[in-house]
C-alpha positions in Angstrom: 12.3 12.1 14.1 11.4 10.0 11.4 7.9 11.7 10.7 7.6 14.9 9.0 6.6 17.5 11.7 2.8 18.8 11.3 1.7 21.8 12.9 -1.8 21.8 11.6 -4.1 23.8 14.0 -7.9 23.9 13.9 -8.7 26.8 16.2 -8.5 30.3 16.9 -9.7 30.8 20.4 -7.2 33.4 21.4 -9.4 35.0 24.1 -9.7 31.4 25.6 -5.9 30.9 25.9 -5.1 33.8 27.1 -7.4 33.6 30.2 -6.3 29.8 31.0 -2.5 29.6 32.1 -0.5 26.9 33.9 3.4 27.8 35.1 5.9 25.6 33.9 9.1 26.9 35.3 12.3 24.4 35.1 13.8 20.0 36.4 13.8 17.7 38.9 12.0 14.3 40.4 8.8 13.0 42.7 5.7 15.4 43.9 6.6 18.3 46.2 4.1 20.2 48.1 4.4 23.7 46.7 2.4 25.5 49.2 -1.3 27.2 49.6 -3.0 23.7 48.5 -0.5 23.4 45.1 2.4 20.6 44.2 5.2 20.2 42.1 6.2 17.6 39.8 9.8 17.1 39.9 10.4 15.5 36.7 12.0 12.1 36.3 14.1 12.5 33.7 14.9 16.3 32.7 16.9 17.7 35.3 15.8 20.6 36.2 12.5 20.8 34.9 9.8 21.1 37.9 5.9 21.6 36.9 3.6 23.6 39.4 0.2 23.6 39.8 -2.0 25.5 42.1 -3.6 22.0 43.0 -3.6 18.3 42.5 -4.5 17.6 38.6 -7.2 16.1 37.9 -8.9 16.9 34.1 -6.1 15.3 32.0 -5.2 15.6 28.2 -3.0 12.9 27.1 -1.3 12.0 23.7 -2.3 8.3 23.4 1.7 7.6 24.0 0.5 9.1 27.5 -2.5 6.8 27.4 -1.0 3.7 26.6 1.6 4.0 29.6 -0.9 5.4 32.4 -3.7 3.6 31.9 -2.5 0.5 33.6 -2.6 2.6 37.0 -5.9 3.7 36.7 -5.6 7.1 34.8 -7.9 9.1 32.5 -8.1 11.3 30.2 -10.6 13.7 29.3 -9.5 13.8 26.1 -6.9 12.7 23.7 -5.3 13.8 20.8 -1.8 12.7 18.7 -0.3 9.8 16.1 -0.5 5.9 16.7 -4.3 5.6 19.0 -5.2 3.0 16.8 -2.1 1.2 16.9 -2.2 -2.1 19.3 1.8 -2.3 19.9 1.1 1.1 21.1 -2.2 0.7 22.8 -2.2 -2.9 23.6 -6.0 -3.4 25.3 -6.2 0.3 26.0 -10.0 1.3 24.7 -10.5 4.8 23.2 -13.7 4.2 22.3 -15.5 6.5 24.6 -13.0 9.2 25.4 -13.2 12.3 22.8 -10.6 12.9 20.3 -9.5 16.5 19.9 -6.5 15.8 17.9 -5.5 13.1 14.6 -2.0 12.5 14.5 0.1 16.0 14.2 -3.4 18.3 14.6 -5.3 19.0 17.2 -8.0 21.4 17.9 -6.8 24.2 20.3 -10.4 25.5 20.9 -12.0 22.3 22.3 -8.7 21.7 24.2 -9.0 25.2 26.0 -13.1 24.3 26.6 -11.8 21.5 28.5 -8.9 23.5 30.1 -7.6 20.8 31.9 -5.1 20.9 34.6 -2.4 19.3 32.7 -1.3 17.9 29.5 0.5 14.7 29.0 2.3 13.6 26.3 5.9 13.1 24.3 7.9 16.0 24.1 10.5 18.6 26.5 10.0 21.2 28.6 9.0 23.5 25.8 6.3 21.1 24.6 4.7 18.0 22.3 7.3 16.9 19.9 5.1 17.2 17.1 4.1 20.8 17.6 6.5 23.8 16.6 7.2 26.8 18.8 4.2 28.6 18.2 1.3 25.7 18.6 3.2 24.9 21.8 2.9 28.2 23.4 -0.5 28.0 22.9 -0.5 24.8 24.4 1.2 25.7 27.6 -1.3 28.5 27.9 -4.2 26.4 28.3 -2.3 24.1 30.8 0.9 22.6 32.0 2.5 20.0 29.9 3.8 16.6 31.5 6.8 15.4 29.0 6.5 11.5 29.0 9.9 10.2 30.3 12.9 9.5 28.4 15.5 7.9 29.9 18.2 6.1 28.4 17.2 2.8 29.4 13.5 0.7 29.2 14.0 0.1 33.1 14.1 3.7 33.8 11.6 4.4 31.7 9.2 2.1 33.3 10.4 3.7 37.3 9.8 7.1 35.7 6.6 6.6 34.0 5.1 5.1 37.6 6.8 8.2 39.6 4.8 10.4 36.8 1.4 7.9 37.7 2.0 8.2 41.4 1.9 12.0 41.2 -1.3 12.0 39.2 -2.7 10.0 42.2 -2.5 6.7 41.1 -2.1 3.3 43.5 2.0 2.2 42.2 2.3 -0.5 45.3 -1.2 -2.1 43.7 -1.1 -5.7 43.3 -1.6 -5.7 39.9 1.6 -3.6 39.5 3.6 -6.2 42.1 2.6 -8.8 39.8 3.6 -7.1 36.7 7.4 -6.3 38.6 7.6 -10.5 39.0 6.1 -11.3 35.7 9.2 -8.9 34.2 11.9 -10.7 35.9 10.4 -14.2 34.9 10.2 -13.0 30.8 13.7 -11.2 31.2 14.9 -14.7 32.6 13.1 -16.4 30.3 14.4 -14.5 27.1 17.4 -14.6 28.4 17.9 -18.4 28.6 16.4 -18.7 25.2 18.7 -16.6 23.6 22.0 -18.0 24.9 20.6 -21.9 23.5 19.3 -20.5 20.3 22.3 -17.8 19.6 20.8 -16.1 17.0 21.5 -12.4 15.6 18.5 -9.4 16.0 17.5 -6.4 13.9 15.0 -3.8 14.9 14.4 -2.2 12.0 11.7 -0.2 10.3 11.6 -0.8 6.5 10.3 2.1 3.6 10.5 1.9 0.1 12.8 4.3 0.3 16.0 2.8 2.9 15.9 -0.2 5.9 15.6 2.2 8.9 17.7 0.2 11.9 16.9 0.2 15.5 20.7 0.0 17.3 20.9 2.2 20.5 17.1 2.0 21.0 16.1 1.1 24.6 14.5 -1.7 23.1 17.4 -2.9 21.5 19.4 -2.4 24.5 17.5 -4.2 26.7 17.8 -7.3 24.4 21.7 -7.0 24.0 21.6 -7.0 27.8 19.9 -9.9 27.8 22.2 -11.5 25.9 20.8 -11.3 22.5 23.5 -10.4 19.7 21.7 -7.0 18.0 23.4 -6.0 14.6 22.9 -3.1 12.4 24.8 0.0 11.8 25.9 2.2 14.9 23.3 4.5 15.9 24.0 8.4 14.4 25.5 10.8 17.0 23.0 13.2 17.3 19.6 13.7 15.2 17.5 11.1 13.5 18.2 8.5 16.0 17.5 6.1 13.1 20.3 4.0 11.4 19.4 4.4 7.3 20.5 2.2 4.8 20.0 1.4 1.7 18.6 -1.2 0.6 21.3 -2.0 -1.7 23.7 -2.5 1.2 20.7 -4.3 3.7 22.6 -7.8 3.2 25.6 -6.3 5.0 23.8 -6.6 8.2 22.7 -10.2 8.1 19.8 -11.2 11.2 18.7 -14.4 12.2 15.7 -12.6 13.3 14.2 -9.2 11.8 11.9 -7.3 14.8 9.7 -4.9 12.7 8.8 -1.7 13.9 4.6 -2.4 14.7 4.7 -5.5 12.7 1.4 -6.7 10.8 2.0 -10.2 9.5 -1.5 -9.1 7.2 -0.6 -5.8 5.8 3.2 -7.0 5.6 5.8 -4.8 3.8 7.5 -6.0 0.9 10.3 -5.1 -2.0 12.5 -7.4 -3.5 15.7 -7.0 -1.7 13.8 -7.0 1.6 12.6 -10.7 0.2 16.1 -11.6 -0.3 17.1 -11.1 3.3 17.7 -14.5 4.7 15.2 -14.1 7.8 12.3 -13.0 5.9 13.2 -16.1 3.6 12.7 -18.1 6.8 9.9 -16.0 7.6 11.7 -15.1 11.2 9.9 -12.1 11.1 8.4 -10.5 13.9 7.7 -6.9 16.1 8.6 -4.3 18.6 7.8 -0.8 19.1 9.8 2.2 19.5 6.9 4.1 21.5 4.4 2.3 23.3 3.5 1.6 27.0 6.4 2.0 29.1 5.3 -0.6 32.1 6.1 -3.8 33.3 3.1 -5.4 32.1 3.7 -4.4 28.3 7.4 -5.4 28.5 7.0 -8.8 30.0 4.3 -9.8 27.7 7.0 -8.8 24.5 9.4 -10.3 26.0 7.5 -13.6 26.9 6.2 -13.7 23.6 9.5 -13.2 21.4 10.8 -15.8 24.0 8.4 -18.2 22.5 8.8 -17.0 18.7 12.7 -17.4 19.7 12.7 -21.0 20.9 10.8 -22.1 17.6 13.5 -19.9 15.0 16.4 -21.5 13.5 20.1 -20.0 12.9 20.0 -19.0 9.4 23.0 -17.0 8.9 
């Protein structure tokens, strides 16, 4: 992962853990009764991972990665905690305002998460826990509750079937209207993008620029789902394991000439700048604009990027 890996932790309520357990035992796919009133989450995307509860869950922690995704199908938390919840390409019109924060970015506070002692725990990560937490943190985690991993499939399609298999068992309404029309809006912006990009032929790069080395965005979902559109997406080949983040430096940026630069949670008011990234021939021609490598994995969110680049697209000019 890009970030640096915090394992701050704000609590020592060891006699609160230990008396509030969940049972997380190993993969598979949709909800399965599991006997005496409990069910089983067989989970979307880790094979062989299957989360059991002695009843439907109800109290919910989410990371706001887990927020931004769920909330479209009606689903709460009691509390939230983790990096990005004040981020709108994460959140989009998600409102925190009222729902406590146990948690900023790679902390949380373990005692007020075992008052709550909610029935699960939602958020990015595995089977052994939140990606941000190290092995100890995330034992204690998984003492206070089970932990839902967010889906991560290998493609934005299956992340979107995933995360509404992962809202369905948490009791949500998937065959809503809203959700029907989100499915139809998709297929219209993928359609739409599509067409645009075969007239307009221009080159992409996701990236995510530091002072330091251009971050690139190649074997992203996001990326993916461009190329498959029909966009042409250059940047170096994505490593083979690790950091799935291309690096390069900036001395060498020019060698992957764009048409169009998609910044990682773009701000065209706080924009970054350095004086090689200036000389890149879409930020000259201020083709500049954003995606998001986390994020709400739905229709809705997708289809209103894609709509929206669409438009940016149609009005951008070859420049390389």
């Amino acid at each position: 992962m890009k970030r640096r890996l915090l394992t701050s932790i704000t609590a020592t309520a060891a006699l609160l853990l230990a008396s509030c357990s969940g049972s997380q035992d190993g993969p598979a796919s949709d909800a399965e009764p599991a006997g005496d009133g409990g069910t089983t989450l067989s989970h979307p995307t880790i094979d062989g991972l299957e989360i059991s509860f002695e009843q439907q869950p109800e109290s919910l922690v989410m990371d706001c990665y887990a927020y931004s995704s769920l909330h479209e199908y009606g689903i709460e938390p009691d509390a939230l905690f983790g990096f990005d919840c004040e981020n709108p390409w994460v959140m989009g019109d998600a409102d925190i305002s009222g729902i406590e924060r146990i948690g900023q970015d790679g902390e949380i506070n373990m005692e007020k998460l075992a008052e709550i002692h909610p029935d699960a725990i939602i958020g990015q990560g595995d089977a052994e826990g939140w990606s941000w937490f190290d092995e100890d943190v995330n034992a204690q985690l998984t003492r206070v509750a089970n932990f839902i991993p967010l889906p991560s499939g290998e493609s934005v399609g299956e992340n979107i079937d995933a995360t509404r298999q992962v809202a369905g068992f948490l009791g949500a309404d998937t065959g809503a209207e809203g959700v029907r029309q989100a499915d139809a809006d998709l297929e219209t912006a993928k359609q739409e993008f599509s067409d645009a990009a075969a007239a307009k032929d221009l080159s992409f790069l996701l990236a995510s620029p530091t002072k330091e080395m251009l971050y690139t965005g190649v074997g992203f979902n996001q990326a993916d789902l461009l190329g498959e559109l029909g966009a042409t997406i250059v940047g170096p080949p994505a490593p083979e394991s690790g950091n799935p983040w291309g690096q390069v430096a900036w001395e060498e940026a020019s060698t992957y000439p764009a048409d169009v630069i998609l910044v990682e949670g773009y701000d065209a008011d706080n924009g970054f700048t350095t004086e090689l990234w200036e000389d890149l021939p879409a930020v000259q021609a201020d083709q500049v604009t954003g995606w998001n490598s986390k994020g709400a994995m739905t229709s809705r969110a997708y289809a209103d990027w894609l709509s929206e680049l669409t438009g940016q697209v149609n009005a951008f000019d070859k420049v390389v």
